[in-house]
N, C-alpha and C positions, 0 to 999 in steps of 0.2 A: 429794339427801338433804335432809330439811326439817329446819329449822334448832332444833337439837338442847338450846339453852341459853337460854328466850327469859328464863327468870328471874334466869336468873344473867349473862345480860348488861345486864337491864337495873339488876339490885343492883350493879354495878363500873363501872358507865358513869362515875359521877363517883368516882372513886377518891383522888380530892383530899382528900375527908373521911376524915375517921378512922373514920365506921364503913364508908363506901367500902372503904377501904387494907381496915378485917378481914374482908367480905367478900372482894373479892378476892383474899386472902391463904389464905381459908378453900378458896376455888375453887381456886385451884393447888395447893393442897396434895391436893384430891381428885382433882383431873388426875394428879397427878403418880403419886399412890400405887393409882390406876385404871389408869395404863398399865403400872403393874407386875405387878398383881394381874392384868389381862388377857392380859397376856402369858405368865407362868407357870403360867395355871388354864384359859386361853381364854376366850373369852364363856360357854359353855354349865358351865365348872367355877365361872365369877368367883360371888360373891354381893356382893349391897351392906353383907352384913355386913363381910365379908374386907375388901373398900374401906375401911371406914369403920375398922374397925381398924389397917389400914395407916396410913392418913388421923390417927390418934389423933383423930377426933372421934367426935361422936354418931351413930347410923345414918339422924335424922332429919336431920341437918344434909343427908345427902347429898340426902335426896328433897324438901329445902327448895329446892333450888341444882338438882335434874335431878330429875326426878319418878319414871322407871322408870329400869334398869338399859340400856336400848335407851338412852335417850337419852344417860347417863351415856357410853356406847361409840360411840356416834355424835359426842359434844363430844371424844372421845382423837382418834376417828379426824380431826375437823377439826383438830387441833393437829397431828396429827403430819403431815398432807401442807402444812397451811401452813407447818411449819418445814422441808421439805422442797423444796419449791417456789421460794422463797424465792429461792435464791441462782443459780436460774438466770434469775431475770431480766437477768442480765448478761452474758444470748448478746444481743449486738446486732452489726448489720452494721459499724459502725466498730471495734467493741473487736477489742484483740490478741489473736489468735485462744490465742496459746500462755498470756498473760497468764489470761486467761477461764478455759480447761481447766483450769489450775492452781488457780485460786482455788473452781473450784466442785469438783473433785478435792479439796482440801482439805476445803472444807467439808464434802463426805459422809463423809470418812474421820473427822472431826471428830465427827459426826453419830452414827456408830457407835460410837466412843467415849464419849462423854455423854450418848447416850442408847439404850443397845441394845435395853432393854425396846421403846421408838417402834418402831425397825423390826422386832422381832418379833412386836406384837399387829399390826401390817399386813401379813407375810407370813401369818399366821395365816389373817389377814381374806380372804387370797386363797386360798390353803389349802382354803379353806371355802366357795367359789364367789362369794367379793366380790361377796356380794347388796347391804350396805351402802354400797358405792362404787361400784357399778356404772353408774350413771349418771355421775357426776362419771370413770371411765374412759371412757366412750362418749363423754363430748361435751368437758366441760372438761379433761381432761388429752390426748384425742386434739388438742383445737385449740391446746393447749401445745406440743402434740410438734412438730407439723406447723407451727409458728410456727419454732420453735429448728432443725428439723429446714432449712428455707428459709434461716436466717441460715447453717448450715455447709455450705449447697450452695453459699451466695453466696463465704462463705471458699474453698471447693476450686474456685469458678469462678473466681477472681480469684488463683489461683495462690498463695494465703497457706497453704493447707496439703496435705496428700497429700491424694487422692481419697478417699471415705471414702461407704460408705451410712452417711447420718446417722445415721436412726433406730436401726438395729443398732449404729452408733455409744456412742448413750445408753443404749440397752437393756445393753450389755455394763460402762460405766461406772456403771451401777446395780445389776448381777448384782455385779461386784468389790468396788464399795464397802460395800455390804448384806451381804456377804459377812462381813464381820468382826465386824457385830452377829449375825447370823442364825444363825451355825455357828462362834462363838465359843469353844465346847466342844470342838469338833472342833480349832480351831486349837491352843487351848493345849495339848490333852494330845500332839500331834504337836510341838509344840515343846518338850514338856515345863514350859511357865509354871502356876503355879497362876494369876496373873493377868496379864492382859494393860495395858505398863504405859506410863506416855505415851511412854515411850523404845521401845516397844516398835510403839508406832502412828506415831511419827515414822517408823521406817522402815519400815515398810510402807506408809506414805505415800508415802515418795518411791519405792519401786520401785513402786508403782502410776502414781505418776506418770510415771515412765521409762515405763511399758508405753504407755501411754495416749498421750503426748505422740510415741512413736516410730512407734504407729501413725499417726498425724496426721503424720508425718516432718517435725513441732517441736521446735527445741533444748529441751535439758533445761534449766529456771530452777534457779535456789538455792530450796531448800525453807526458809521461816522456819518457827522452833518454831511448834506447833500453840496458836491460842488458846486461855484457861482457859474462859471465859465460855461457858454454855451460853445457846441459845436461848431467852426466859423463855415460859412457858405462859401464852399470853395470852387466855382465853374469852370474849371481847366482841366478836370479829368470825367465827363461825367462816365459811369458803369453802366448805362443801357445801348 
């Protein structure tokens, strides 16, 4: 994916300055109310107006900072797989196998809580034959898999966890966790919630973690409360 933001990374690069900070500030607020807008409308319903009304700015500000509505949806899509990515850098061959699962378990469930719009304009994006990712799934997230996919063959070789196909591993830790942003309609009206509330994600955390951690045949950890802090939308490096 060619790189989607060149103006609006190079207006935030020094964000030190005060008119840095209100750029900046102007770009996250159009990320933010873009992944919502895309998520709710899809790419082919979204307009740059609807953005920009979400956004409470002008509709030029947006085509100052991303020039077409492609590009605008190509900078979401790089936010939302860099804060997705993100926390599995911490499958490495030393870390504690159950310690790891847990923290990046959390994370996703985390993930879907604070930000369900993120992973609904990317089940979307797949939805719809993930033309826009489709190279960054062919080359860079396959050489992801197959990285992390080798640190949990190294764990089940060395006897730190049950045997386990990696990959359908993560594949199934992604279907569960995505799960609660994705078909979050579905959940609350079967539990009867009009929303879904952090008490209500803590424990669906920890019995995801119980599933996850028993396939792996890892003790179950203590779950700490789920952090408040979202991920911040940061457009000056995007990874596609």
């Amino acid at each position: 994916m060619a790189k989607a933001m060149t103006r609006a990374a190079a207006d935030t690069a020094d964000s030190t300055q005060p008119q840095g900070r209100i750029r900046r500030e102007n770009v996250e607020r159009i990320l933010k109310a873009a992944e919502r807008v895309f998520a709710e409308a899809g790419f082919a319903g979204a307009t740059m107006a609807d953005i920009a009304e979400r956004a409470g700015l002008p509709k030029a500000n947006l085509h100052y900072y991303f020039g077409t509505k492609d590009d605008l949806y190509r900078a979401v899509l790089d936010n939302i797989l860099r804060m997705w990515l993100a926390p599995i850098a911490s499958f490495t061959p030393d870390a504690d196998p159950a310690e790891t699962l847990t923290a990046y378990v959390t994370a996703k469930m985390e993930a879907s809580r604070t930000r369900p719009h993120a992973s609904k304009v990317f089940a979307n994006e797949i939805l719809h034959g993930g033309t826009q990712v489709e190279r960054f799934l062919a080359e860079d997230l396959k050489s992801l898999v197959d990285a992390k996919a080798a640190v949990i063959d190294g764990w089940v070789a060395a006897g730190r966890m049950a045997p386990v196909d990696a990959r359908q591993f993560l594949f199934m830790i992604w279907a569960v966790t995505q799960h609660y942003a994705d078909f979050d309609i579905q959940i609350r009206k079967v539990l009867g919630r009009r929303t879904l509330t952090r008490q209500d994600f803590a424990a669906m955390t920890a019995e995801v973690l119980r599933m996850v951690l028993r396939a792996a045949g890892l003790p179950e950890p203590h779950v700490a409360e789920p952090q408040t802090a979202e991920t911040p939308i940061d457009s000056a490096q995007p990874i596609l």
